[in-house]
C-alpha positions in Angstrom: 128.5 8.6 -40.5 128.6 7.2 -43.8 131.5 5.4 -44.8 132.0 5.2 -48.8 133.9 2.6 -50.4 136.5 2.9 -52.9 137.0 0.6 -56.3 140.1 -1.1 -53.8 137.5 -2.2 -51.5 135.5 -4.1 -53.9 138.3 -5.5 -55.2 139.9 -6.9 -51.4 136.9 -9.3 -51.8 137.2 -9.9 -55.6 139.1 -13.2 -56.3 140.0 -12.3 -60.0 140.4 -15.4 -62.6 142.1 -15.1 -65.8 139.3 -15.2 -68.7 136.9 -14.2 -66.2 135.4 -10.3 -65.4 133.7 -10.6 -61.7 131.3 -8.0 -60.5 133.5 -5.9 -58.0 135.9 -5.2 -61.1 133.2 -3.8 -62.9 130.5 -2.2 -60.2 130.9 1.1 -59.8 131.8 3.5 -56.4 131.7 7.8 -55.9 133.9 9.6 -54.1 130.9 11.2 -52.3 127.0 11.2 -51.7 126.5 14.1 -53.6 128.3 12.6 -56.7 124.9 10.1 -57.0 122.9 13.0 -57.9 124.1 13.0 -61.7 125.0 9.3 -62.0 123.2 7.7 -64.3 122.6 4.2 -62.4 119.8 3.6 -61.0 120.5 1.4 -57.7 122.7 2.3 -54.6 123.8 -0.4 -52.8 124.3 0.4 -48.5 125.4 -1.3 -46.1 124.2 -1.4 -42.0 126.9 -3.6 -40.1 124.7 -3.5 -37.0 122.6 -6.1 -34.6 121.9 -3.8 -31.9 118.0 -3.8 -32.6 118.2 -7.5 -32.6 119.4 -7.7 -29.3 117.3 -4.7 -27.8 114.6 -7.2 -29.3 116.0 -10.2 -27.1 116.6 -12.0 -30.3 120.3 -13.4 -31.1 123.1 -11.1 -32.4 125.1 -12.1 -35.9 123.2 -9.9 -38.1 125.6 -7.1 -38.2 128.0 -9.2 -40.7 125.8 -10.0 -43.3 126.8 -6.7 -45.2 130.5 -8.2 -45.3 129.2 -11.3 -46.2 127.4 -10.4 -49.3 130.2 -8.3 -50.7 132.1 -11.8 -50.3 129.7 -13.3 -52.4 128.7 -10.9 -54.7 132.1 -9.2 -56.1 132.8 -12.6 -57.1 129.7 -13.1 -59.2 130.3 -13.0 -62.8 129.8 -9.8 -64.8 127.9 -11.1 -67.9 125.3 -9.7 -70.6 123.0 -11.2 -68.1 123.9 -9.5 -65.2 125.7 -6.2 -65.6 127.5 -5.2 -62.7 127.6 -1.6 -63.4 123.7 -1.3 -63.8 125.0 -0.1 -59.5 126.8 1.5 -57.6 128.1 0.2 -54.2 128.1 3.7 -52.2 129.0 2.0 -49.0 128.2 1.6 -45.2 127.0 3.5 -42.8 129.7 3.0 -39.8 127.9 1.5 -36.7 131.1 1.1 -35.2 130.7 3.7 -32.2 127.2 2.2 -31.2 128.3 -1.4 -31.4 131.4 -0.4 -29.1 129.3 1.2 -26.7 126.6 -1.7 -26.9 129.2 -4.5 -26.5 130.4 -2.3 -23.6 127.2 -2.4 -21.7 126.0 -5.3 -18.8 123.7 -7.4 -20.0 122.5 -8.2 -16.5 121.6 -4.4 -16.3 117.9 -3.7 -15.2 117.7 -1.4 -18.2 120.4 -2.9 -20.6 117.3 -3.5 -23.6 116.6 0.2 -23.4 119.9 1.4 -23.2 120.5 -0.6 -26.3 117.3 1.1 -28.0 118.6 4.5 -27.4 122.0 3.5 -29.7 119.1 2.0 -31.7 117.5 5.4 -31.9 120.8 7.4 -32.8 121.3 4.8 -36.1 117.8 5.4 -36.7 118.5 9.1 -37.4 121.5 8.3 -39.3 120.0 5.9 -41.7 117.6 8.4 -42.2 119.8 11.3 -43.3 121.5 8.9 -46.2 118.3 7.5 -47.4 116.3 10.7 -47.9 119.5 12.3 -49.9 119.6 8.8 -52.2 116.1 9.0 -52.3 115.6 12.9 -53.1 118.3 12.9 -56.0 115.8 10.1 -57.7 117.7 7.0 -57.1 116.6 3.5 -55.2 118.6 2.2 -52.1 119.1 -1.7 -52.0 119.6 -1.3 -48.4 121.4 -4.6 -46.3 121.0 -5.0 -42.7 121.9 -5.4 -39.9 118.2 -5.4 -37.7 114.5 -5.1 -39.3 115.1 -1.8 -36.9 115.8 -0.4 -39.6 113.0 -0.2 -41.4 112.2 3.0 -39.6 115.5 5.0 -40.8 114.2 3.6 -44.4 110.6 4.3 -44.2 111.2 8.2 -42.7 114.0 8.8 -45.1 111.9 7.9 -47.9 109.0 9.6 -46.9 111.1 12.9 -46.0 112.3 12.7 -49.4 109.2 12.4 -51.4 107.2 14.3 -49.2 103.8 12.0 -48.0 104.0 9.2 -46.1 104.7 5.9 -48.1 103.3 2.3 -48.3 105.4 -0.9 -47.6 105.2 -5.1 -48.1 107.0 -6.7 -46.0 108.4 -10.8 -46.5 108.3 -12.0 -42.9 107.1 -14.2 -41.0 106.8 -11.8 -38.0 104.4 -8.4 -38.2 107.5 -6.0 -36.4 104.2 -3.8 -35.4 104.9 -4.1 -32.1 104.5 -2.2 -28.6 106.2 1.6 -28.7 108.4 1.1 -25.9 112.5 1.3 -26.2 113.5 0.6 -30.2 114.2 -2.3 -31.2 114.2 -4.7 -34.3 110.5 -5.6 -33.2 108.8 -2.4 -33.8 110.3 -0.3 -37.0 106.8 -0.2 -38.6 104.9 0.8 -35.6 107.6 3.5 -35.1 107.0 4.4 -39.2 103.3 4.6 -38.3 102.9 6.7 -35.3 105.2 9.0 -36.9 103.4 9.5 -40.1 105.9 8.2 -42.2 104.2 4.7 -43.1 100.7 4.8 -44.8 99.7 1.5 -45.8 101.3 -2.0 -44.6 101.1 -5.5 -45.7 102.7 -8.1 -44.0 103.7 -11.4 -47.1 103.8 -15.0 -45.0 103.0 -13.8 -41.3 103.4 -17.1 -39.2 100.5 -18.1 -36.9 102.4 -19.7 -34.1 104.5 -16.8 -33.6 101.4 -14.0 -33.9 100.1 -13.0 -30.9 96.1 -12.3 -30.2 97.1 -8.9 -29.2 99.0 -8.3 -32.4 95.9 -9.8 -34.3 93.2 -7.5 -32.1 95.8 -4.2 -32.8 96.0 -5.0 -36.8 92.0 -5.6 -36.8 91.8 -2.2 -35.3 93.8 -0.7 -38.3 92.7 -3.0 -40.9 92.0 0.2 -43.5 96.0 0.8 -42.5 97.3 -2.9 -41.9 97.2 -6.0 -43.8 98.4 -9.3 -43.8 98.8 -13.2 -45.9 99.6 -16.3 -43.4 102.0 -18.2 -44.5 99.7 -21.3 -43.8 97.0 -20.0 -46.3 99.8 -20.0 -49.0 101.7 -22.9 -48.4 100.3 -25.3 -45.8 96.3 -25.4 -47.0 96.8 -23.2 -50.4 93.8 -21.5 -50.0 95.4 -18.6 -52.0 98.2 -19.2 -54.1 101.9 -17.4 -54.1 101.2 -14.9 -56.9 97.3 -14.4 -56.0 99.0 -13.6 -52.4 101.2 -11.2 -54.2 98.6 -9.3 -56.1 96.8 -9.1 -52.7 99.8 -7.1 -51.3 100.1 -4.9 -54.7 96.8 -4.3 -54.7 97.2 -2.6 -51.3 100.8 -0.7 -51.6 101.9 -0.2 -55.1 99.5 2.1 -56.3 101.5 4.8 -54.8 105.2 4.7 -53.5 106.3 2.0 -50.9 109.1 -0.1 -49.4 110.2 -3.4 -49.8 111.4 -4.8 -46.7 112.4 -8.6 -47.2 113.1 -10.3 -43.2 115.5 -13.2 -44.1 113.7 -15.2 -41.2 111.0 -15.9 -43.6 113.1 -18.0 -45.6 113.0 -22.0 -44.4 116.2 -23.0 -43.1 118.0 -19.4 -43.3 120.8 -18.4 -41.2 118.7 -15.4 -39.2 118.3 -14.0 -35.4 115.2 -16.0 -36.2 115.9 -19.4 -38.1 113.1 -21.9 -38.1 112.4 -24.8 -40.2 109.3 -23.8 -42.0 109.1 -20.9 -44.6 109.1 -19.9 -47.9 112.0 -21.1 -50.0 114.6 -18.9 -51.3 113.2 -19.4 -54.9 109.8 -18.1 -53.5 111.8 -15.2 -52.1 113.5 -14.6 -55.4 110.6 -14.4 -57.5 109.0 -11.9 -54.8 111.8 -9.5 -55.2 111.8 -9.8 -58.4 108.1 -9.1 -58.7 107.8 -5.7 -56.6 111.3 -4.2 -57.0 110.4 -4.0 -60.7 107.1 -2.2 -60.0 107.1 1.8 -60.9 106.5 3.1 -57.3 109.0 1.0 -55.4 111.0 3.2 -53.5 113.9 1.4 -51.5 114.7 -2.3 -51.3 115.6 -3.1 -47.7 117.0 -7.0 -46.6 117.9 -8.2 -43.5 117.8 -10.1 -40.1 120.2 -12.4 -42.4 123.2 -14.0 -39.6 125.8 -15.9 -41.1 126.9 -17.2 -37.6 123.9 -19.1 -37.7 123.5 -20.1 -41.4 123.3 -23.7 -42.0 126.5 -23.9 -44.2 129.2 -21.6 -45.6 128.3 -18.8 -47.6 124.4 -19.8 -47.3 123.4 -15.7 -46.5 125.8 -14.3 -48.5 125.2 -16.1 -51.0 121.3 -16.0 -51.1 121.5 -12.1 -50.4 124.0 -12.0 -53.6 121.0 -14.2 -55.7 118.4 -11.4 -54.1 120.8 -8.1 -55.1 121.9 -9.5 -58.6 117.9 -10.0 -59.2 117.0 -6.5 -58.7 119.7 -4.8 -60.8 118.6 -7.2 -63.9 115.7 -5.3 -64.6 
């Protein structure tokens, strides 16, 4: 179920300052889905207040309030010639609040609590997918913030429903997410995407060697016409390529047709994520990727996520960096 915000919305997180116009004053709303087929803006911003692939994915819940945590930060942004707030449209979120019930209701010291989580996994998965191929199909480009990297796979099949072939994606993270099929989870959206034709070609920006396994190496290498990756390491530790010949790698690969851009917030050094380590890319690095592939003609949906502000290092740091990542994209 989609739940679409209203002007009042926005502004319950807008601090308003005399002399001052802020972004949620000025960003625009619909009164339903259907009204974004004739609106003239370009971007649709969504939100996915969930963690429940996290957790299927034994990883640490907190991702399902980065979506409320952005609008924090970016309603109170300033509207400028620089950054024009209604260049968007904030449509809304889509209301996880049934499956996180029903997940927070479930024993964790179940035999088959993981799956029983991928199955409320699965029904988001479907919902996603409805809302993205409509946004998609009326010509428009979802900024989608998580919630889970499980939900890559509701992006990737909406997209593909909506244009018809299966689509490309590059992906900022220092994890490949191409795991096992078993129960869903955050671990295995582009697997998923894959075996179910909706994923065509996918490249992997910053994979981390320590936390690559030798089986997800020998199952890539058996794909390698379909699956491609940069280490981190080879960018940043020994610079044997640098950031932008990495990035021309990865459009070389995926923009010559359309494709996702999934950015996994656990790539970023120091980031409040399910995932937080100390060594990554910086958020400036991250900036200038957005920037660089959300511009391109053939992107088809911006997707961020894995963000956690109960684990961020201090206050507002996701919200915040999400805002710098949302504002980037509508500037074009």
């Amino acid at each position: 179920m989609l739940k679409i915000y209203t002007k009042e919305d926005l502004l319950s997180y807008t601090n308003a300052r005399r002399g001052e116009l802020k972004f949620g004053q000025v960003t625009l709303t619909v009164s339903s889905l259907e009204d974004l087929k004739d609106a003239p803006q370009k971007y649709i911003l969504l939100g996915i207040p969930e963690d429940i692939g996290v957790r299927a994915n034994h990883g640490k819940p907190g991702a399902s309030k980065a979506w409320e945590a952005l609008l924090s930060a970016l309603c109170n942004i300033q509207q400028t010639q620089y950054c024009q707030a209604n260049s968007c449209i904030v449509l809304g979120e889509l209301d996880c609040t049934q499956q996180m019930q029903q997940a927070a209701a479930l024993d964790t010291s179940e035999t088959h609590y993981v799956e029983k989580l991928g199955e409320l996994v699965s029904q988001i998965d479907h919902l996603l997918a409805e809302i993205i191929e409509t946004i998609v199909s009326f010509g428009k480009v979802p900024i989608v913030v998580g919630g889970g990297h499980n939900n890559s796979f509701g992006n990737l099949k909406g997209a593909s429903k909506a244009l018809g072939i299966p689509i490309n994606c590059i992906n900022f993270d220092a994890h490949t997410d191409f795991r096992a099929l078993e129960h869903r989870h955050s671990g295995n959206g582009f697997s998923y995407a894959a075996q179910e034709g909706f994923l065509e070609r996918y490249f992997i920006f910053g994979l981390h060697r320590n936390y690559t396994s030798q089986v997800q190496l020998d199952r890539m290498a058996k794909v390698a016409e379909k699956v491609r990756f940069s280490f981190f390491e080879d960018i940043s530790v020994t610079q044997k390529k640098s950031f932008a010949e990495a990035m021309q790698e990865a459009e070389g690969f995926c923009c010559t047709a359309s494709f996702g851009l999934e950015i996994d917030m656990d790539a970023i050094a120091g980031m409040g994520s399910s995932a937080i380590g100390p060594s990554g890319f910086s958020v400036e690095d991250c900036r200038r990727f957005v920037r660089y592939f959300s511009e391109k003609k053939h992107c088809s949906y911006i997707h961020i996520c894995e963000g956690a502000p109960n684990r961020e290092l201090f206050a507002g740091q996701v919200g915040k960096t999400i805002a710098y990542l949302v504002s980037d994209i509508i500037a074009h």
